[in-house]
ChimeraX commands (.cxc) that place a marker at each C-alpha (Angstrom):
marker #1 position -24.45,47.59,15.01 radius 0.5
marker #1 position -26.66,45.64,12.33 radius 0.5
marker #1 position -23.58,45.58,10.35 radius 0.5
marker #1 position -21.28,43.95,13.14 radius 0.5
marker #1 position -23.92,41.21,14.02 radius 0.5
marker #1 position -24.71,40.17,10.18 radius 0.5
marker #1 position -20.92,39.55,9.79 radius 0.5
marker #1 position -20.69,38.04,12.89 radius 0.5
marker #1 position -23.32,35.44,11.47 radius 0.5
marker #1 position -21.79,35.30,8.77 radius 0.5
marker #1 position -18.23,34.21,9.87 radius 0.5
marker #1 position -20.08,31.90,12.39 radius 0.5
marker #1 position -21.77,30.17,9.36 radius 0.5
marker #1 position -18.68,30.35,7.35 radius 0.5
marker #1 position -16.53,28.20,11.09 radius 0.5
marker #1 position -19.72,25.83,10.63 radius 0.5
marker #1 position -19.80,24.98,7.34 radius 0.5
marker #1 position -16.09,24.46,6.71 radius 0.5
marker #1 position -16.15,22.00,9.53 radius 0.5
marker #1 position -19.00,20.15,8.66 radius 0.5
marker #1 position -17.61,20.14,4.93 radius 0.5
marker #1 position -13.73,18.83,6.64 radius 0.5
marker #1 position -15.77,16.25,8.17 radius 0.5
marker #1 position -18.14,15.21,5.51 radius 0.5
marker #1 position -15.88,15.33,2.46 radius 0.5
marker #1 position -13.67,12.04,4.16 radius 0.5
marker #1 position -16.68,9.91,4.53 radius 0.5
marker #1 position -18.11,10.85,0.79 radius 0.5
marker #1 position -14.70,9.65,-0.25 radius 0.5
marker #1 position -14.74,6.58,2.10 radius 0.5
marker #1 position -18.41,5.72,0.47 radius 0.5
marker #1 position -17.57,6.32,-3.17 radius 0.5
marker #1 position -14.43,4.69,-2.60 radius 0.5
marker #1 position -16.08,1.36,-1.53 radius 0.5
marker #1 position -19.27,1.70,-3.87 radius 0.5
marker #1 position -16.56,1.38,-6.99 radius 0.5
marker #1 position -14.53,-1.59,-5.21 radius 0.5
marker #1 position -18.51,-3.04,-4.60 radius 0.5
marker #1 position -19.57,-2.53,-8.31 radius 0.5
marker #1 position -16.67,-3.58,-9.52 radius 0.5
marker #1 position -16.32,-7.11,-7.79 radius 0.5
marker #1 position -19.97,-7.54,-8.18 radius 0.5
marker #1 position -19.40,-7.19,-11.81 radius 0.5
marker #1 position -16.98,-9.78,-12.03 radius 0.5
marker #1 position -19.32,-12.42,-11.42 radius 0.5
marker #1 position -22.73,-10.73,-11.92 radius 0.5
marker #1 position -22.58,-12.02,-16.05 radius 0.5
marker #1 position -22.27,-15.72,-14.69 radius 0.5
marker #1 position -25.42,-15.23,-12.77 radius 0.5
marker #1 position -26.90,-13.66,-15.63 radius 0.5
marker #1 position -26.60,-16.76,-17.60 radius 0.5
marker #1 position -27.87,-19.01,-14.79 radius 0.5
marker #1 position -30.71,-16.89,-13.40 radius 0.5
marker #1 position -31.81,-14.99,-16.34 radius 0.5
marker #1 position -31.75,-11.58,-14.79 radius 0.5
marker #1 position -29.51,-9.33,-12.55 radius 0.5
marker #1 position -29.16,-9.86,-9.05 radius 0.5
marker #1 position -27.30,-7.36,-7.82 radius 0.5
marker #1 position -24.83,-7.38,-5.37 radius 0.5
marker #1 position -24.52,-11.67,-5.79 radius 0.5
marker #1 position -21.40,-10.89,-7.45 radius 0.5
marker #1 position -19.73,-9.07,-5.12 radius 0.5
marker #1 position -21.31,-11.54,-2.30 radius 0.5
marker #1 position -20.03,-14.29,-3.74 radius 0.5
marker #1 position -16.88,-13.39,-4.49 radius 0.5
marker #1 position -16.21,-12.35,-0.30 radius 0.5
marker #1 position -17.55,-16.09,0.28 radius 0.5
marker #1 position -14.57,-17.41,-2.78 radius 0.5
marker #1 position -11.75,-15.41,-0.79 radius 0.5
marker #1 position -13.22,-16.20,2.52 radius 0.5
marker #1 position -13.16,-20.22,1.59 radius 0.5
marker #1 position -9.68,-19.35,0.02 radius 0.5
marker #1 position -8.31,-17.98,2.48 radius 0.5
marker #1 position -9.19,-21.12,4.84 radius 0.5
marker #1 position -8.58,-23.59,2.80 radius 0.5
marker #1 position -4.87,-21.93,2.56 radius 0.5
marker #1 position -4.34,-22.21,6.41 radius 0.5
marker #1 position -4.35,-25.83,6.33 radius 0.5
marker #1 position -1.68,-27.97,5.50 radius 0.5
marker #1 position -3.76,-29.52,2.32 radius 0.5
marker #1 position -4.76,-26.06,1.08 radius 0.5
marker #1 position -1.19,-24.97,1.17 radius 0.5
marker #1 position -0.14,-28.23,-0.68 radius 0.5
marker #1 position -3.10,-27.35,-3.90 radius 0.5
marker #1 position -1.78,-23.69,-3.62 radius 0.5
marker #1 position 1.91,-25.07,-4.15 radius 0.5
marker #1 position 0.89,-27.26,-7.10 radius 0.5
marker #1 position -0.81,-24.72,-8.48 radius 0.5
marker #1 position 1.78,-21.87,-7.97 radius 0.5
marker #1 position 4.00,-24.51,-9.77 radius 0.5
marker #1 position 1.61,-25.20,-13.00 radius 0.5
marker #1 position 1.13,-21.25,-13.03 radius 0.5
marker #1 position 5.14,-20.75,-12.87 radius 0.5
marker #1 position 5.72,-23.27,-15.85 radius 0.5
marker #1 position 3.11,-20.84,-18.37 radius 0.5
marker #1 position 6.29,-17.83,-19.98 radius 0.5
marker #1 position 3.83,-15.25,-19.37 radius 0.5
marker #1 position 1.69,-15.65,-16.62 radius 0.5
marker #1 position 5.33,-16.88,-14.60 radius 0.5
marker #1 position 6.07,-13.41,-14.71 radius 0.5
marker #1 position 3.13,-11.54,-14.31 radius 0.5
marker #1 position 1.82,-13.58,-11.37 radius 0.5
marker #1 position 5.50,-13.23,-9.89 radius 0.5
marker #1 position 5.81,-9.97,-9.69 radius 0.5
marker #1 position 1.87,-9.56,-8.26 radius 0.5
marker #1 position 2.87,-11.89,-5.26 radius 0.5
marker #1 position 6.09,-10.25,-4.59 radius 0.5
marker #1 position 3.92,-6.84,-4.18 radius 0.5
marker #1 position 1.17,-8.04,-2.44 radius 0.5
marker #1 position 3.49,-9.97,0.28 radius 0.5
marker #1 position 5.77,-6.98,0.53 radius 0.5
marker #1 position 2.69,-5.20,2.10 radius 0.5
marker #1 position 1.50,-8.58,4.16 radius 0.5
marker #1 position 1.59,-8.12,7.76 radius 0.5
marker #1 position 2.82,-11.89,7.93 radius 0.5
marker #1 position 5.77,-10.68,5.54 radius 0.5
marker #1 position 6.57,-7.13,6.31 radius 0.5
marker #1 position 9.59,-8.16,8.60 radius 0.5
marker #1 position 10.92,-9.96,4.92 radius 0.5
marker #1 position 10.08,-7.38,2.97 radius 0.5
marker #1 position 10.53,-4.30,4.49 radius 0.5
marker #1 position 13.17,-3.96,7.23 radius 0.5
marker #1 position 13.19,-0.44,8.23 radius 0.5
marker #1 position 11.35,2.80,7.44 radius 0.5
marker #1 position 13.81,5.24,6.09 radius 0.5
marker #1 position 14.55,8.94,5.26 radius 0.5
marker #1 position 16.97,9.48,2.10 radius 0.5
marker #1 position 17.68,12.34,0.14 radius 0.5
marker #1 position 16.30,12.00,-3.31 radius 0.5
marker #1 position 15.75,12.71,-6.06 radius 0.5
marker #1 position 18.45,15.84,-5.71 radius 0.5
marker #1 position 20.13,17.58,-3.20 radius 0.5
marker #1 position 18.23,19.03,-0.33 radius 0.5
marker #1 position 14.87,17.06,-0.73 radius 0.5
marker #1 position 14.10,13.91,1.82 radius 0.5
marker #1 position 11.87,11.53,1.08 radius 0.5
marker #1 position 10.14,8.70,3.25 radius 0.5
marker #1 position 11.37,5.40,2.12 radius 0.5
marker #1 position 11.60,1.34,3.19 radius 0.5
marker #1 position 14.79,-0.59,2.95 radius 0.5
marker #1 position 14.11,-3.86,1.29 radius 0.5
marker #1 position 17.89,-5.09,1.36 radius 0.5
marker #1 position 21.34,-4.58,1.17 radius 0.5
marker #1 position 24.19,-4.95,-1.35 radius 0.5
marker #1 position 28.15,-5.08,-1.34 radius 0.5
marker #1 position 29.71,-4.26,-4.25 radius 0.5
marker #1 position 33.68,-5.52,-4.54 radius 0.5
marker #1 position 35.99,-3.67,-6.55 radius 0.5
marker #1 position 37.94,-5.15,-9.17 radius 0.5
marker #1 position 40.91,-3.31,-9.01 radius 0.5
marker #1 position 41.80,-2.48,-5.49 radius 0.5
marker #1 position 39.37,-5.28,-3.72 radius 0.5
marker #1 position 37.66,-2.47,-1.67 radius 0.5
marker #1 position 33.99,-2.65,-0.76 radius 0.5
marker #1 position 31.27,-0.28,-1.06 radius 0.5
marker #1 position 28.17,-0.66,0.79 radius 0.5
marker #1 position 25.07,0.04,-0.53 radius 0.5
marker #1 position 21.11,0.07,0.69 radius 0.5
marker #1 position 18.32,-0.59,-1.84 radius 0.5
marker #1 position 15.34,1.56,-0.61 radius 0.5
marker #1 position 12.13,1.68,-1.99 radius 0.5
marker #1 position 10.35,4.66,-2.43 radius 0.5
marker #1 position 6.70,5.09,-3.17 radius 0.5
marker #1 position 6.07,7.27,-5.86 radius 0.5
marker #1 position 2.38,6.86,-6.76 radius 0.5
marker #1 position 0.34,6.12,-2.81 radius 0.5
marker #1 position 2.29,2.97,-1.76 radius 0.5
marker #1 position 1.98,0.00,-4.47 radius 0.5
marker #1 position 3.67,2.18,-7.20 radius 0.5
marker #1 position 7.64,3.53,-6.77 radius 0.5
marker #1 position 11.09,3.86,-7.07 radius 0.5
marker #1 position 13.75,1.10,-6.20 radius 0.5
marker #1 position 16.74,3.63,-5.61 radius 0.5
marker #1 position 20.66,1.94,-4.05 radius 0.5
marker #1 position 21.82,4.17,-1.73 radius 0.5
marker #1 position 25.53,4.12,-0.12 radius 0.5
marker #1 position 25.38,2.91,3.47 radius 0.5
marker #1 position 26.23,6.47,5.22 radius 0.5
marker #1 position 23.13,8.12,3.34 radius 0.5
marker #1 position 20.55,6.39,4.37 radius 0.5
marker #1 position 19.12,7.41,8.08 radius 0.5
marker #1 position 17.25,4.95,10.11 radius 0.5
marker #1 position 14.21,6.12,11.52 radius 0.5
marker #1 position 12.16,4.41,14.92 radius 0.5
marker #1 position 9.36,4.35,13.20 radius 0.5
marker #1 position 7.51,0.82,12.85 radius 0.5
marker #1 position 7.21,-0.58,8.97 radius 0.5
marker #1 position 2.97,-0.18,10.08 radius 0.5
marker #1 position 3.02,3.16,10.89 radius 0.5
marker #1 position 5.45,4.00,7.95 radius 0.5
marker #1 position 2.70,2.75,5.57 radius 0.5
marker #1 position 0.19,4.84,7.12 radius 0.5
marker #1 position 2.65,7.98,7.32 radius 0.5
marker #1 position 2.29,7.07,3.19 radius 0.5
marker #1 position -1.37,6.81,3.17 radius 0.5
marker #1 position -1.73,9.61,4.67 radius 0.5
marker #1 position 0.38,12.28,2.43 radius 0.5
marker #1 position 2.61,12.79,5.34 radius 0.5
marker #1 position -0.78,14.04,7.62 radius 0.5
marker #1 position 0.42,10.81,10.49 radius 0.5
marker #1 position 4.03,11.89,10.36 radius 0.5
marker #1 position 4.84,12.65,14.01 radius 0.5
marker #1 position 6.20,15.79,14.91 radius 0.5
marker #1 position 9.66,14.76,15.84 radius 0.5
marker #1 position 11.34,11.42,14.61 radius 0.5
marker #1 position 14.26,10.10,16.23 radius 0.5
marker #1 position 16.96,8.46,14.23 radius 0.5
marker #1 position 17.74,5.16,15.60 radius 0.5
marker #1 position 20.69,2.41,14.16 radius 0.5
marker #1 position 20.29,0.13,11.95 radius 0.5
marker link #1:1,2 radius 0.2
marker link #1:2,3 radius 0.2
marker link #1:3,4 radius 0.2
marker link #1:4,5 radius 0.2
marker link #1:5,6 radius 0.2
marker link #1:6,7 radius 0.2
marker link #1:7,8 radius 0.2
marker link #1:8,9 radius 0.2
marker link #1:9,10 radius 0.2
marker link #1:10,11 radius 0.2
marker link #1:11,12 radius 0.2
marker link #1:12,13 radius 0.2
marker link #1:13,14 radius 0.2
marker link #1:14,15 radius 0.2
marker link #1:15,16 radius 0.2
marker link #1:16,17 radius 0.2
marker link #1:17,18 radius 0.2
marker link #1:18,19 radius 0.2
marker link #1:19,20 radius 0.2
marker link #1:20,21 radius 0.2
marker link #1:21,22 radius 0.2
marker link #1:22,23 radius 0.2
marker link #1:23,24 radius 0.2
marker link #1:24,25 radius 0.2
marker link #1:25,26 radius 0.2
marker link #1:26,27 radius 0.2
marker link #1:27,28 radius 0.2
marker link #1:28,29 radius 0.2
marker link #1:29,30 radius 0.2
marker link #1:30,31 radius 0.2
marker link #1:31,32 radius 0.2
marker link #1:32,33 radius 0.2
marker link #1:33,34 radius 0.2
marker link #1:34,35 radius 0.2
marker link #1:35,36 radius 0.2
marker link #1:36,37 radius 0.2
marker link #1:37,38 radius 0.2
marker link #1:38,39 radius 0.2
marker link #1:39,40 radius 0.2
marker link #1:40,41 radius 0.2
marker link #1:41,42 radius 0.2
marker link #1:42,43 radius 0.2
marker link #1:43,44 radius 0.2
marker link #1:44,45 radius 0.2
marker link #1:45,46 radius 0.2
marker link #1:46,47 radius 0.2
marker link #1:47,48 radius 0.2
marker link #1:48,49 radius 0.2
marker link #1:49,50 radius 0.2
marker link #1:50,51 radius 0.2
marker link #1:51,52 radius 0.2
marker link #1:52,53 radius 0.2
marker link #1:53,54 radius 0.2
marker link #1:54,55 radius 0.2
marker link #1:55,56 radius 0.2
marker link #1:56,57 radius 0.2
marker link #1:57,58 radius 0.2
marker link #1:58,59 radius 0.2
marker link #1:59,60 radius 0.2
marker link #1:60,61 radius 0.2
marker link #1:61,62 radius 0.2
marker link #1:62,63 radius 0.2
marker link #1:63,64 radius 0.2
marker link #1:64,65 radius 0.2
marker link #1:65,66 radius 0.2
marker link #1:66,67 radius 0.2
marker link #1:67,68 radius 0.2
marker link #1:68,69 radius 0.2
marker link #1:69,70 radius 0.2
marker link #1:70,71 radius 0.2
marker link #1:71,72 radius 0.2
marker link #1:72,73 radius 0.2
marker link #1:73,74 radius 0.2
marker link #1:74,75 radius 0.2
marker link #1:75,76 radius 0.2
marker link #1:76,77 radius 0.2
marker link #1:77,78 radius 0.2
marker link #1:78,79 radius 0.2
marker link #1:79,80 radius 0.2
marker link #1:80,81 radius 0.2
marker link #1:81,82 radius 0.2
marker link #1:82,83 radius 0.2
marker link #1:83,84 radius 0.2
marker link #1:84,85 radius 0.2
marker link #1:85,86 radius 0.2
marker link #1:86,87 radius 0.2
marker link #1:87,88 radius 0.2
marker link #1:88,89 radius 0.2
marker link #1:89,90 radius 0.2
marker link #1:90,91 radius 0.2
marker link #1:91,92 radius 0.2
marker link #1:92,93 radius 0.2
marker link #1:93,94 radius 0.2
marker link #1:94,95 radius 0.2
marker link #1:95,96 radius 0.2
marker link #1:96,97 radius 0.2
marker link #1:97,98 radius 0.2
marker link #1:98,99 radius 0.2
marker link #1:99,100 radius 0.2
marker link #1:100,101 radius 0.2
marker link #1:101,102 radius 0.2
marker link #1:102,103 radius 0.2
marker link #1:103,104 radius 0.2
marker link #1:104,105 radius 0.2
marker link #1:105,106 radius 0.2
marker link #1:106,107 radius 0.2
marker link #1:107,108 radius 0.2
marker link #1:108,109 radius 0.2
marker link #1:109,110 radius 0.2
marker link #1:110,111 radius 0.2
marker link #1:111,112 radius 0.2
marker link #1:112,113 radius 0.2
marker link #1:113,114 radius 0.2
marker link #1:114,115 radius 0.2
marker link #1:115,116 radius 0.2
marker link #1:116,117 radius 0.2
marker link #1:117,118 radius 0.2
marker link #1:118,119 radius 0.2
marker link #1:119,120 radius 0.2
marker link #1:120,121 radius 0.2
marker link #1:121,122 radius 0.2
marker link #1:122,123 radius 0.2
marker link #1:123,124 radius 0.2
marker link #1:124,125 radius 0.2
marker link #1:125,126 radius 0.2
marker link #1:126,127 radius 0.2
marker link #1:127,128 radius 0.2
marker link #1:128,129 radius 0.2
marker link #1:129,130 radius 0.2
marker link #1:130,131 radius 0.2
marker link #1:131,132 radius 0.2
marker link #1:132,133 radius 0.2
marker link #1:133,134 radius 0.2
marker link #1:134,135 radius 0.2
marker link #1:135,136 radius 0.2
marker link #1:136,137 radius 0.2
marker link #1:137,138 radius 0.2
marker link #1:138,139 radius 0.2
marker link #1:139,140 radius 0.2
marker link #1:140,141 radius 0.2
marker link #1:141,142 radius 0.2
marker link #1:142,143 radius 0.2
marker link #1:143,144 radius 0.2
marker link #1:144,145 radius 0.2
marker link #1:145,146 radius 0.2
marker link #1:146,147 radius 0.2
marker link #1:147,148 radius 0.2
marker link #1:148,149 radius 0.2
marker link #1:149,150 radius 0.2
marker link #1:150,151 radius 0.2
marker link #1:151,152 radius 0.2
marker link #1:152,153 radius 0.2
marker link #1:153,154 radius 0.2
marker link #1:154,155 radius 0.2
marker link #1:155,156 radius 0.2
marker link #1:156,157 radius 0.2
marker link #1:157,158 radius 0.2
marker link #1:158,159 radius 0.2
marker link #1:159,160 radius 0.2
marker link #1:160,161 radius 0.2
marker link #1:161,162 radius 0.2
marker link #1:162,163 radius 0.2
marker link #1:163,164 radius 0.2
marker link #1:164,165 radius 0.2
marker link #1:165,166 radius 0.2
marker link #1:166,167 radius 0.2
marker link #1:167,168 radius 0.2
marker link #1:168,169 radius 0.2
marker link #1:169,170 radius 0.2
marker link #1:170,171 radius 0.2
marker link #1:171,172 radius 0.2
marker link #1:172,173 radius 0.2
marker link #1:173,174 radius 0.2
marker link #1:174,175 radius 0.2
marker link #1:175,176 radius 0.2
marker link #1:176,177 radius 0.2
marker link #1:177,178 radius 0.2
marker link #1:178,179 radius 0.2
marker link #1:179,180 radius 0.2
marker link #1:180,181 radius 0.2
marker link #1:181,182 radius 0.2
marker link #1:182,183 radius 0.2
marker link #1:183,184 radius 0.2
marker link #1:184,185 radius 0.2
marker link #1:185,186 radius 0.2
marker link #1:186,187 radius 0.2
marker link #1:187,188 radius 0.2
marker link #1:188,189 radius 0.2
marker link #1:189,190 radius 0.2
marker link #1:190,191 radius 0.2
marker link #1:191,192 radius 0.2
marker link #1:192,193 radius 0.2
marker link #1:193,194 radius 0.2
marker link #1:194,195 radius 0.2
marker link #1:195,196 radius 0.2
marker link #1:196,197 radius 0.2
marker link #1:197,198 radius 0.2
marker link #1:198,199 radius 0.2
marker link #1:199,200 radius 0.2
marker link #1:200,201 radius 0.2
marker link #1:201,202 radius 0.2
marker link #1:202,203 radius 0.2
marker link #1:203,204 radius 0.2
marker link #1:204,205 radius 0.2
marker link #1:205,206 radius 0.2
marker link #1:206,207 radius 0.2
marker link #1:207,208 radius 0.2
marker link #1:208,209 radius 0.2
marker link #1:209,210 radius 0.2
view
């Protein structure tokens, strides 16, 4: 009887700590996760302040550099801002290598702009990749016809991208047009099916036209 009731205590404790620890381990993350993204903006800035005040003041760094995107950000809603932004999109655009660079950065970060995601991402896909038998979540970003040379016959293709590495890192893989399947999922909650490791994927998906 002793024996029963200390394992009984024992696989209670066990229930208790494995769901504190399921429920703890997110918000660690969430904190450590936002304490580097703190110390790291702060530190952008913090030497600058160094040289004006003499000493460290932290978190005026990372302070100050909310208030910069904050103004930024407001300053780009009006139709002035947007005409400095231009101009200065333009200067940036005439320099080889930040053209390029800075290109390529704004075509990624307004792929994954709520204001843009109906331009950059029109449906969230399933295609088989990268062999046989193996599907993989995807977003079609546009759509190609290819015209043969020969026999002037046209084959349809999809370009698809694929996230490899969370969501800002993947694959751009074409596709013919009867391979892809269209899902009903919104582009939203196809980023957070990403996010997620698959965890928000609902149970059944229904495959809807294109």
């Amino acid at each position: 009887m002793p024996h029963r009731r200390t394992f009984s205590i024992r696989a209670t404790f066990k229930r208790r700590f494995l769901a504190g620890l399921l429920i703890t381990i997110p918000i660690i993350v969430t904190f450590l996760i936002i304490g580097s993204f703190f110390r790291f903006v702060d530190g952008l800035l913090e030497p600058i302040y160094y040289r004006i005040f003499g000493y460290h003041v932290y978190g005026l760094g990372f302070i100050s550099a909310i208030v910069i995107i904050f103004i930024t950000g407001l300053v780009s809603t009006n139709v002035f801002g947007r005409k400095v932004i231009t101009i200065f999109e333009k200067i940036i655009l005439k320099i080889p290598v930040f053209k390029g660079i800075y290109t390529a950065i704004k075509q990624l970060v307004d792929a994954f702009s709520p204001e843009r995601q109906g331009a950059a991402f029109k449906k969230f896909v399933i295609v088989e990749y990268p062999r046989t038998g193996v599907f993989v979540f995807g977003f079609l970003t546009k759509e190609y016809t290819i015209k043969e040379q020969k026999d002037g016959s046209e084959i349809y293709l999809r370009a698809v991208y694929i996230p490899t590495n969370n969501l800002y890192l993947g694959d751009i893989v074409l596709f013919k047009e009867e391979d892809v399947h269209y899902t009903d999922i919104p582009i939203d909650e196809g980023i957070k099916i990403i996010l997620s490791g698959g965890i928000a994927t609902p149970a059944r998906i229904s495959e809807s036209k294109q």
